[in-house]
N, CA, C, O and CB atoms as a CASP TS submission, in Angstrom:
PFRMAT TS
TARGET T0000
AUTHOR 0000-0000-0000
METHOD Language model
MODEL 1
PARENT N/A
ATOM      1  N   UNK     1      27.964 -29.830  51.791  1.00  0.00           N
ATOM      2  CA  UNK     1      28.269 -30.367  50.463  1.00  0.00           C
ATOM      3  C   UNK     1      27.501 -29.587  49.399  1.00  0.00           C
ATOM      4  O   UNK     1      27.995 -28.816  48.577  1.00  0.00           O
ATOM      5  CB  UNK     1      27.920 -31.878  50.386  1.00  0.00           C
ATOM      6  N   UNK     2      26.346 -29.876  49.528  1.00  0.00           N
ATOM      7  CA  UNK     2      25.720 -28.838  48.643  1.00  0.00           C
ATOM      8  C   UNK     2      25.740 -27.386  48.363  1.00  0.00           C
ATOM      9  O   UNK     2      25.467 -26.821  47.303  1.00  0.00           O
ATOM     10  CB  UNK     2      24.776 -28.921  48.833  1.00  0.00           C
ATOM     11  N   UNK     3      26.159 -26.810  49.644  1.00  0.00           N
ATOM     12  CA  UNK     3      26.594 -25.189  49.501  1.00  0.00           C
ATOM     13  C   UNK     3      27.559 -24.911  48.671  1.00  0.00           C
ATOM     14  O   UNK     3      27.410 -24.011  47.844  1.00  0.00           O
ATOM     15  CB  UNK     3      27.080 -24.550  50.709  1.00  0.00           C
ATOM     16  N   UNK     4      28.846 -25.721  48.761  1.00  0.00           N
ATOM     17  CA  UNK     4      30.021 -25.414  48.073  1.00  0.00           C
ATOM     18  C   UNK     4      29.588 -25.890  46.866  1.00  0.00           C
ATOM     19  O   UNK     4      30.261 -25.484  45.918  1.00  0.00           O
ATOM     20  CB  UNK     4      31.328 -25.981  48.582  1.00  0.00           C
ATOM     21  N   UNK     5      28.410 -26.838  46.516  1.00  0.00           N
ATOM     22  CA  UNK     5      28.633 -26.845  44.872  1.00  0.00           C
ATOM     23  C   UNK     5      27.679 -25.701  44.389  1.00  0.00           C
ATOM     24  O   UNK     5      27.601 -25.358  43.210  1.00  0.00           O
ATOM     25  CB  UNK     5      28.178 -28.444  44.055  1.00  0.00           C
ATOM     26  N   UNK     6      27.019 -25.187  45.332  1.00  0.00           N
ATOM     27  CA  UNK     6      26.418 -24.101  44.846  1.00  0.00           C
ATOM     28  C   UNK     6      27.189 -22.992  44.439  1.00  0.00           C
ATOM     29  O   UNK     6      26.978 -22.421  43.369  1.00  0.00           O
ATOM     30  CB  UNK     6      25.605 -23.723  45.667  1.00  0.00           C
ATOM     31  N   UNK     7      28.188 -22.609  45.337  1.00  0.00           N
ATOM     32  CA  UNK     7      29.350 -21.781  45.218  1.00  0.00           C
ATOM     33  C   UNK     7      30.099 -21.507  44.228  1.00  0.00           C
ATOM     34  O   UNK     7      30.445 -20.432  43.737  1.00  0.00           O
ATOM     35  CB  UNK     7      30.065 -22.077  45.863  1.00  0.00           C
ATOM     36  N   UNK     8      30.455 -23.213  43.818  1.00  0.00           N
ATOM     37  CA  UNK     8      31.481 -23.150  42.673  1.00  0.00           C
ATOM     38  C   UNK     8      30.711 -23.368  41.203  1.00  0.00           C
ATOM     39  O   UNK     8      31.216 -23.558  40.097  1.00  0.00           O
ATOM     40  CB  UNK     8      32.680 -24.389  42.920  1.00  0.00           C
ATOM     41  N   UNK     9      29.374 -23.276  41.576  1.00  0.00           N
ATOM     42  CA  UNK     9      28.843 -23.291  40.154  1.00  0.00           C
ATOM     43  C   UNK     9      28.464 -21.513  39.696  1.00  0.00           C
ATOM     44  O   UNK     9      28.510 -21.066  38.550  1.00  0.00           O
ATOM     45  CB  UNK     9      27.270 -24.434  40.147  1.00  0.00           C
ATOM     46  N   UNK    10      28.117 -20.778  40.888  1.00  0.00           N
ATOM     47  CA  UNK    10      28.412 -19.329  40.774  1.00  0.00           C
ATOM     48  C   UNK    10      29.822 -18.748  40.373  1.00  0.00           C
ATOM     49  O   UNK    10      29.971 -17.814  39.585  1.00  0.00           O
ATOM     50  CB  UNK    10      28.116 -18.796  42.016  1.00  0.00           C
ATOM     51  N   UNK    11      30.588 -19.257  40.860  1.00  0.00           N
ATOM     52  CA  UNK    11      31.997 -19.366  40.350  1.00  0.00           C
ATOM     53  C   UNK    11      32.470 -20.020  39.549  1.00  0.00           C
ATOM     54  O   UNK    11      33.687 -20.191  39.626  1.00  0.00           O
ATOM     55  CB  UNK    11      32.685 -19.591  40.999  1.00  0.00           C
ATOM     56  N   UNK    12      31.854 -20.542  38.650  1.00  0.00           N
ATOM     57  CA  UNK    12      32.071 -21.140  36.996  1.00  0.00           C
ATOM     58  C   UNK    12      30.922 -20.571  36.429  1.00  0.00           C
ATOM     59  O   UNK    12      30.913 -20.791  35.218  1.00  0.00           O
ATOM     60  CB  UNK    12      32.070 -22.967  36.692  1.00  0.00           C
ATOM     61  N   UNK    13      30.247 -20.126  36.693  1.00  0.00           N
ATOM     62  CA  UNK    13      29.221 -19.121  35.749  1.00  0.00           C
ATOM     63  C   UNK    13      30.022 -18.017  35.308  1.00  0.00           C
ATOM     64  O   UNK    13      30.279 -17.707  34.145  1.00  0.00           O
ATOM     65  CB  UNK    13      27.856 -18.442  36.581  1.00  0.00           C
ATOM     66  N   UNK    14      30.349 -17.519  36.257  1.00  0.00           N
ATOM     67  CA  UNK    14      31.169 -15.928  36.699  1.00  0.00           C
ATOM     68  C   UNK    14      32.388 -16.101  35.545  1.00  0.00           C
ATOM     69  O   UNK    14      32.470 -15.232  34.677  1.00  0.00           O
ATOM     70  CB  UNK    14      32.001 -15.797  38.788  1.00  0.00           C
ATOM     71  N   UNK    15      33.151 -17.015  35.543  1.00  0.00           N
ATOM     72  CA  UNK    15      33.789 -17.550  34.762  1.00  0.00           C
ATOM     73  C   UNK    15      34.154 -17.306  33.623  1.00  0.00           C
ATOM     74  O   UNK    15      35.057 -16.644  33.110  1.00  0.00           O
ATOM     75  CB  UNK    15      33.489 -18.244  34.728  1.00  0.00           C
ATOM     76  N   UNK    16      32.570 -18.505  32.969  1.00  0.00           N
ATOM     77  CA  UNK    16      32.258 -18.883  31.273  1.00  0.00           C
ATOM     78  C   UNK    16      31.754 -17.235  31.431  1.00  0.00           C
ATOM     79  O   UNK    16      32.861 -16.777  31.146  1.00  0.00           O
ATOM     80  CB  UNK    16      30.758 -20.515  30.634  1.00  0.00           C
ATOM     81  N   UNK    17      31.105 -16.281  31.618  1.00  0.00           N
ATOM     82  CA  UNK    17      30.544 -15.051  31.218  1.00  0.00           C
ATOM     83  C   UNK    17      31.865 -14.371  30.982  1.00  0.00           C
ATOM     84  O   UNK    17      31.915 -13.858  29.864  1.00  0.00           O
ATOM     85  CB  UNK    17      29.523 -14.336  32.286  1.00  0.00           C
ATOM     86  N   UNK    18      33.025 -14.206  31.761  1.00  0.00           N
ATOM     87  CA  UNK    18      33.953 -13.224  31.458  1.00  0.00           C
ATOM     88  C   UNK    18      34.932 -14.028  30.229  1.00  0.00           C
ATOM     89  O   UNK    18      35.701 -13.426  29.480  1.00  0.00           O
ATOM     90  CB  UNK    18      34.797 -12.723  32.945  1.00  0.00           C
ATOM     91  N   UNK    19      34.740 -15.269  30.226  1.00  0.00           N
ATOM     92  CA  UNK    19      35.395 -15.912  28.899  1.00  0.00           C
ATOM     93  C   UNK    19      34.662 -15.473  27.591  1.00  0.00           C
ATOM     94  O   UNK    19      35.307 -15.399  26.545  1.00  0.00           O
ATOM     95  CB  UNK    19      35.333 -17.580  28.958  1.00  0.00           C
ATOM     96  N   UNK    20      33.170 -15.146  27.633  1.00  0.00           N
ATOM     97  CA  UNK    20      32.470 -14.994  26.404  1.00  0.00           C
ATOM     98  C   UNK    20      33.236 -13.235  26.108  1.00  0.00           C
ATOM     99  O   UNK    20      33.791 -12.873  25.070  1.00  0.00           O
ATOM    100  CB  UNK    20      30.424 -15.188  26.652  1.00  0.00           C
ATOM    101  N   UNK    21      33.084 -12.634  27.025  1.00  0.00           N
ATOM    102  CA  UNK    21      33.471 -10.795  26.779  1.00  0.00           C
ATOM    103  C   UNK    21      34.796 -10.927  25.914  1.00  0.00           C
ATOM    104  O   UNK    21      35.174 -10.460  24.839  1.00  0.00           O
ATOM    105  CB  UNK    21      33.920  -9.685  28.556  1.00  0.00           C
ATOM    106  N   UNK    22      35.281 -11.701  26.789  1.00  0.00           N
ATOM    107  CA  UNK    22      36.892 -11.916  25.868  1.00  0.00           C
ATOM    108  C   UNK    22      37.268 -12.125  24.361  1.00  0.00           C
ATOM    109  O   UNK    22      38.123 -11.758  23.555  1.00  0.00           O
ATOM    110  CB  UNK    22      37.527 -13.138  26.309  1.00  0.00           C
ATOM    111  N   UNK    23      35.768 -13.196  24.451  1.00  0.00           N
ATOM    112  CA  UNK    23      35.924 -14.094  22.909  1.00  0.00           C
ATOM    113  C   UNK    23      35.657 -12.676  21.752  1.00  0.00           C
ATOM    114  O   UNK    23      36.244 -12.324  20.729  1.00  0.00           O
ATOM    115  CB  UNK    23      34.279 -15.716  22.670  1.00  0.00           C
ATOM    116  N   UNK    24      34.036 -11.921  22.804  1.00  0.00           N
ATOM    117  CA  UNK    24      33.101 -11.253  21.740  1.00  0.00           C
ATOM    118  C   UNK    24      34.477 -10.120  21.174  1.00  0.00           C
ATOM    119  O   UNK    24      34.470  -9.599  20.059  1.00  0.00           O
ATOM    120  CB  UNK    24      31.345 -10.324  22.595  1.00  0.00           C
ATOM    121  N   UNK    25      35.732  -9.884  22.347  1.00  0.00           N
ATOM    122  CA  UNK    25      36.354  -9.048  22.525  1.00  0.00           C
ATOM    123  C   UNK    25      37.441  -9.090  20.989  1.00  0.00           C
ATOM    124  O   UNK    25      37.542  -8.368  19.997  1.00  0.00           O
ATOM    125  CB  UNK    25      36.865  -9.220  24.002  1.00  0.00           C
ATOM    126  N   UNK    26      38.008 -10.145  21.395  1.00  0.00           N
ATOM    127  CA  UNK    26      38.904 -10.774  20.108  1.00  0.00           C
ATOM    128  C   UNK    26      38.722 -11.253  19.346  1.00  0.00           C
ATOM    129  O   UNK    26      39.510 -11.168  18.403  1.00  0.00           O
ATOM    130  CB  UNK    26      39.591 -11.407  20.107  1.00  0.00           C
ATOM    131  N   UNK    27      37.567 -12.068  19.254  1.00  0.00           N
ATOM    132  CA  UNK    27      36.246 -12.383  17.710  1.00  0.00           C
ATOM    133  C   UNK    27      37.649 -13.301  17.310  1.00  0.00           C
ATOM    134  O   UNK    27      38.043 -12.935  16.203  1.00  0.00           O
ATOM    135  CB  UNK    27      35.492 -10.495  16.085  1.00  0.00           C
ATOM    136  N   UNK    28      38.133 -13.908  17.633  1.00  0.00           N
ATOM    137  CA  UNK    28      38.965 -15.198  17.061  1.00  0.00           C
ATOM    138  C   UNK    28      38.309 -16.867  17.325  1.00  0.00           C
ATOM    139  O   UNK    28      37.704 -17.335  18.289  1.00  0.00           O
ATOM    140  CB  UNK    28      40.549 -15.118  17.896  1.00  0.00           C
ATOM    141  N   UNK    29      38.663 -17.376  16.234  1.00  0.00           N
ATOM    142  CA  UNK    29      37.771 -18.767  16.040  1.00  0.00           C
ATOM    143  C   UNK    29      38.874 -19.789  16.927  1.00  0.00           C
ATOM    144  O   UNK    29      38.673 -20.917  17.378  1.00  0.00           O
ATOM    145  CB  UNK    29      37.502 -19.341  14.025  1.00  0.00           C
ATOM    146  N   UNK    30      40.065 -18.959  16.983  1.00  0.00           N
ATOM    147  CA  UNK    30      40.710 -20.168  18.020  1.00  0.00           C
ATOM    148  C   UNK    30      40.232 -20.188  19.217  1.00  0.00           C
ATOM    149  O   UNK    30      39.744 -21.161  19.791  1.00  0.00           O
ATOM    150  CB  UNK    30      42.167 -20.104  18.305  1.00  0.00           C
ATOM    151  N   UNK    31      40.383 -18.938  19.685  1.00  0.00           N
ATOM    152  CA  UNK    31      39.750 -18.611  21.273  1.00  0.00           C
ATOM    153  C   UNK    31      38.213 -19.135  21.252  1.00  0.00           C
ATOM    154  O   UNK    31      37.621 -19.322  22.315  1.00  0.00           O
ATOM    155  CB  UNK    31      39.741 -16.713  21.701  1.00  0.00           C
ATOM    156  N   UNK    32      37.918 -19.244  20.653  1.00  0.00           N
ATOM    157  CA  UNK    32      36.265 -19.386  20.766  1.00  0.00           C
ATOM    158  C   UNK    32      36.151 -21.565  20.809  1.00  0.00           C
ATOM    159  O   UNK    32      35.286 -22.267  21.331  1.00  0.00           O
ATOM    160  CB  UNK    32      35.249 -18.322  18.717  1.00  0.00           C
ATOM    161  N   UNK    33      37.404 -21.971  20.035  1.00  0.00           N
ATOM    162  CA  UNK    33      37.105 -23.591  20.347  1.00  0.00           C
ATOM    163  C   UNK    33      37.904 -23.998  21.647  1.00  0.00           C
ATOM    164  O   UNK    33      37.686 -25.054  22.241  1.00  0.00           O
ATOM    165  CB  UNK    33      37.657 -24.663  18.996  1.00  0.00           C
ATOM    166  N   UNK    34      38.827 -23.090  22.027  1.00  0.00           N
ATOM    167  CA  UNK    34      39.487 -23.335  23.392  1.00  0.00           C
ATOM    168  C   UNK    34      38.539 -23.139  24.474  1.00  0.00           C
ATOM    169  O   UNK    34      38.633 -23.882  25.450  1.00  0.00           O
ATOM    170  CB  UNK    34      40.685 -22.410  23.643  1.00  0.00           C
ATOM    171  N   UNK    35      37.333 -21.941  24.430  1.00  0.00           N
ATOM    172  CA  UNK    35      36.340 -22.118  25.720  1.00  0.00           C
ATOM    173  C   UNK    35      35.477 -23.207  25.127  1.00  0.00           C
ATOM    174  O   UNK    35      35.160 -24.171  25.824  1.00  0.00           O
ATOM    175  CB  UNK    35      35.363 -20.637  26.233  1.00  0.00           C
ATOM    176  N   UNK    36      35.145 -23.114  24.067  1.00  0.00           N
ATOM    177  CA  UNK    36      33.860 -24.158  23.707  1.00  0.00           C
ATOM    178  C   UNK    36      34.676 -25.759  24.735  1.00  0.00           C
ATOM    179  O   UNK    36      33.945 -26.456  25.438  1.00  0.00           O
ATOM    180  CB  UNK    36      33.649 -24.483  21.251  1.00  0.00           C
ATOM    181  N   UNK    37      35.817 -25.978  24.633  1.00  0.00           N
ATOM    182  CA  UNK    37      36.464 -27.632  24.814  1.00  0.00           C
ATOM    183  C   UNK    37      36.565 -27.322  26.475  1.00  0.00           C
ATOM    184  O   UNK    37      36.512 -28.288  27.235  1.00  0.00           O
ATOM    185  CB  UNK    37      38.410 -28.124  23.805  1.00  0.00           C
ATOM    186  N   UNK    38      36.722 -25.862  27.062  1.00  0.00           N
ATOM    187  CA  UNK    38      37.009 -25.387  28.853  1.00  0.00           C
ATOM    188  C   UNK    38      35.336 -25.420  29.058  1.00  0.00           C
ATOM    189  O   UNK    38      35.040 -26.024  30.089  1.00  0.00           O
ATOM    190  CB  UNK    38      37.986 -23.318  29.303  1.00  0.00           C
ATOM    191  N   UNK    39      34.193 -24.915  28.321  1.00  0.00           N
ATOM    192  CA  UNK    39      32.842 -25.161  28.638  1.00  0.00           C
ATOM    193  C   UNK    39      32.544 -26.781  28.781  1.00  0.00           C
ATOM    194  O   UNK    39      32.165 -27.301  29.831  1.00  0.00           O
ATOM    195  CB  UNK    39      31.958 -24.482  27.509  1.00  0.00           C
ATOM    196  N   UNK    40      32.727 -27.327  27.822  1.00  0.00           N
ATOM    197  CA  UNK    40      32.203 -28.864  28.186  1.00  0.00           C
ATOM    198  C   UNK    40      33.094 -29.233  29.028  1.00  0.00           C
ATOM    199  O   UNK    40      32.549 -29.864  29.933  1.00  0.00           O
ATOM    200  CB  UNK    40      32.099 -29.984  27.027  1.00  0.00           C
ATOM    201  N   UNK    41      34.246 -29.142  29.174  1.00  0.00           N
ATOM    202  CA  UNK    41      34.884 -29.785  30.597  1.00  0.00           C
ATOM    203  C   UNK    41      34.015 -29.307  31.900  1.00  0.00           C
ATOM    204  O   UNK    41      33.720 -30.287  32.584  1.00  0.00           O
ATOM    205  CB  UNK    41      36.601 -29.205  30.848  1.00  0.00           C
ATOM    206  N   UNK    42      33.590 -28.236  32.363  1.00  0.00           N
ATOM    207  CA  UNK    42      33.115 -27.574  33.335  1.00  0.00           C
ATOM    208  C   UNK    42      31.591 -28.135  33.551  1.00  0.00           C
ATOM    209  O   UNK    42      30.892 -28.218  34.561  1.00  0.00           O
ATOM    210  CB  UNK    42      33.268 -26.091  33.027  1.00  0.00           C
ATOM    211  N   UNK    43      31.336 -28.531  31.999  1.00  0.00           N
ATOM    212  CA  UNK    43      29.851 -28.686  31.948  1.00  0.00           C
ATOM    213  C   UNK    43      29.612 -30.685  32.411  1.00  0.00           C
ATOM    214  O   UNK    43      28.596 -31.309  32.717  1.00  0.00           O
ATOM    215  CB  UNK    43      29.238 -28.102  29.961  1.00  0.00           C
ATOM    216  N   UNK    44      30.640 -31.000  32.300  1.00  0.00           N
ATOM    217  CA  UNK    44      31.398 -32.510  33.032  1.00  0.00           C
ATOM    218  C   UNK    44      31.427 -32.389  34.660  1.00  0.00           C
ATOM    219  O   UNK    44      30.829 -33.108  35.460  1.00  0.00           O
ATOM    220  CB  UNK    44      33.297 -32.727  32.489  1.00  0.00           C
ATOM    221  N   UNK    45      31.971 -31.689  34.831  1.00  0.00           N
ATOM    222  CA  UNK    45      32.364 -31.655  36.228  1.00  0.00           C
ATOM    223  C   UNK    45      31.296 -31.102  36.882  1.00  0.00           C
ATOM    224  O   UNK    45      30.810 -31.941  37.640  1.00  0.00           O
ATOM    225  CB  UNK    45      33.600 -30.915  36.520  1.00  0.00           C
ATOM    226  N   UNK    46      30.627 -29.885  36.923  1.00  0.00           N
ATOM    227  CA  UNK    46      29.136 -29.305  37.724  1.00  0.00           C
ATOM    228  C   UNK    46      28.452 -30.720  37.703  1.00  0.00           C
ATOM    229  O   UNK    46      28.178 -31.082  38.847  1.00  0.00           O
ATOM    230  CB  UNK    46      28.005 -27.873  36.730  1.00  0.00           C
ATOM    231  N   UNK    47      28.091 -31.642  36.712  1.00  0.00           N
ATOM    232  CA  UNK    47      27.210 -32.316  36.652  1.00  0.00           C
ATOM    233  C   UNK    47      27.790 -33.739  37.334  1.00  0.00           C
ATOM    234  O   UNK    47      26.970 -34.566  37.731  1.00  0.00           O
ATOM    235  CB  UNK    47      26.714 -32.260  35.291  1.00  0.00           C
ATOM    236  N   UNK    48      29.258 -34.002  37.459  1.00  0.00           N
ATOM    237  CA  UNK    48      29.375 -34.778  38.621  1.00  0.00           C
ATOM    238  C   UNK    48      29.428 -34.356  40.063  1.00  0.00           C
ATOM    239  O   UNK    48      29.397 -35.108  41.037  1.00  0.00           O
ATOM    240  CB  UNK    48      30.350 -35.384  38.449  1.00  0.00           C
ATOM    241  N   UNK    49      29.492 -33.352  40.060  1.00  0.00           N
ATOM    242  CA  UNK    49      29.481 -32.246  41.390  1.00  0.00           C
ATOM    243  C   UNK    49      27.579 -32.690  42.231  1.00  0.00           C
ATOM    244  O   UNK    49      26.975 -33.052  43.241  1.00  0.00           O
ATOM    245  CB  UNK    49      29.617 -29.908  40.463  1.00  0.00           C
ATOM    246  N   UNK    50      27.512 -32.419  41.298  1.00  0.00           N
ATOM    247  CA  UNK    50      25.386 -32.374  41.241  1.00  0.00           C
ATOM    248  C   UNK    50      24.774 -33.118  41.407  1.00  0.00           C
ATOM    249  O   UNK    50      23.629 -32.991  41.841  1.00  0.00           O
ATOM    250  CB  UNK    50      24.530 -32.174  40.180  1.00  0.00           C
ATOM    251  N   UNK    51      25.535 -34.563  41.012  1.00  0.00           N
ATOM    252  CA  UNK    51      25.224 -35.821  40.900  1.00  0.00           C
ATOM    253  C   UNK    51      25.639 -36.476  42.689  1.00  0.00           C
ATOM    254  O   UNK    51      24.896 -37.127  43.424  1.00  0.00           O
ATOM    255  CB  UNK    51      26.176 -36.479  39.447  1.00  0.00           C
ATOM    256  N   UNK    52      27.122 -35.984  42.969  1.00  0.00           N
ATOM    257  CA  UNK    52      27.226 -36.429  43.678  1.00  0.00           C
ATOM    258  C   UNK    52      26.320 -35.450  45.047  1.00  0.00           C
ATOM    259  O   UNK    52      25.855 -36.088  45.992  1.00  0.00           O
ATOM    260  CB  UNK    52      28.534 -36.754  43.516  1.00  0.00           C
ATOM    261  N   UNK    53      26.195 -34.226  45.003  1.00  0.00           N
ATOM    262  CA  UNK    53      25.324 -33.573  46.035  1.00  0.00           C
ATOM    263  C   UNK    53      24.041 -34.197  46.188  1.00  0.00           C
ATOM    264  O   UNK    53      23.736 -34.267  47.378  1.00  0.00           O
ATOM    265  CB  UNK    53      25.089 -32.170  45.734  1.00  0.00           C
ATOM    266  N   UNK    54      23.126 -34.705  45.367  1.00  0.00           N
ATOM    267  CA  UNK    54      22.193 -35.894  45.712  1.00  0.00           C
ATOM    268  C   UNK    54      22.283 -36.679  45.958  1.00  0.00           C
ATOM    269  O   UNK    54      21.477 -37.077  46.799  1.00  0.00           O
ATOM    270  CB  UNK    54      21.628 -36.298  45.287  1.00  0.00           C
ATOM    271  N   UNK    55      23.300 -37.590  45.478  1.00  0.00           N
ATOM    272  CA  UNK    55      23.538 -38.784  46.539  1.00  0.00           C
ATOM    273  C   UNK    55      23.941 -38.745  47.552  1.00  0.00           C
ATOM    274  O   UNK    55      23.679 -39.774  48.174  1.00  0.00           O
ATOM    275  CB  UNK    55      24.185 -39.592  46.308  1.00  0.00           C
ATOM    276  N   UNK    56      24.805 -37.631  48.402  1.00  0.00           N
ATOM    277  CA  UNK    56      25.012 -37.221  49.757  1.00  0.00           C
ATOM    278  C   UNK    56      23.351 -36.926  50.564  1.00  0.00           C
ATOM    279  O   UNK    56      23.008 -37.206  51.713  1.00  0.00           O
ATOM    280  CB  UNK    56      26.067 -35.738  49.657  1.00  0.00           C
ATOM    281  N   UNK    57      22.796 -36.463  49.783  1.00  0.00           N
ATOM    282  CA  UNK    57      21.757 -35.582  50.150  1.00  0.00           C
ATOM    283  C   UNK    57      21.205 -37.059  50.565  1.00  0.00           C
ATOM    284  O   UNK    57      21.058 -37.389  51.741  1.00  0.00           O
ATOM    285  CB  UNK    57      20.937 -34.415  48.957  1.00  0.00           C
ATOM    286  N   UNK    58      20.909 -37.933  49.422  1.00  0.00           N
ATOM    287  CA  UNK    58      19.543 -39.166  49.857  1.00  0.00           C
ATOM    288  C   UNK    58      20.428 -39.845  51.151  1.00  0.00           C
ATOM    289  O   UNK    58      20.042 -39.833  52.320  1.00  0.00           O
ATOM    290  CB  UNK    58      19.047 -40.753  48.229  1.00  0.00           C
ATOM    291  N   UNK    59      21.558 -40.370  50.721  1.00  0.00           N
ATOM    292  CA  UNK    59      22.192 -40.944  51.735  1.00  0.00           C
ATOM    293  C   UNK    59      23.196 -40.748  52.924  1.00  0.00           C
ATOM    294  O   UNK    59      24.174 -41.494  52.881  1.00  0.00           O
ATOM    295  CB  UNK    59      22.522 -41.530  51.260  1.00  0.00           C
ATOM    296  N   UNK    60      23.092 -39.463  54.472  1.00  0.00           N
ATOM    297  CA  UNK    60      23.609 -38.444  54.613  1.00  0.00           C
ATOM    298  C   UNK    60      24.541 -39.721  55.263  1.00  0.00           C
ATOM    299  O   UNK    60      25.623 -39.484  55.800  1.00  0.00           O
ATOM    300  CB  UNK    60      22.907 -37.056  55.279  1.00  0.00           C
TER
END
């Protein structure tokens, strides 16, 4: 359980970094509130991901 959220948080890092090249790329204020609204979704989900890998963890 915990490996794969390790995984997919390397793989949403990997992600948001090639979304920023894009933004710095096209310097548009639309593109830039479409990742800002895809960052907090992601930044939702890792942290129920995270949440739930400790409670697996305390209670196997």
């Amino acid at each position: 359980m915990f490996g794969t959220y390790l995984s997919r948080f390397i793989i949403l890092k990997y992600f948001l970094l090639r979304k920023r090249k894009s933004i710095r790329a096209k310097g548009t204020a639309l593109h830039f509130e479409k990742s800002f609204k895809i960052k907090k979704c992601f930044k939702n989900i890792s942290k129920n991901l995270y949440g739930r890998a400790i409670q697996s963890h305390k209670n196997p």
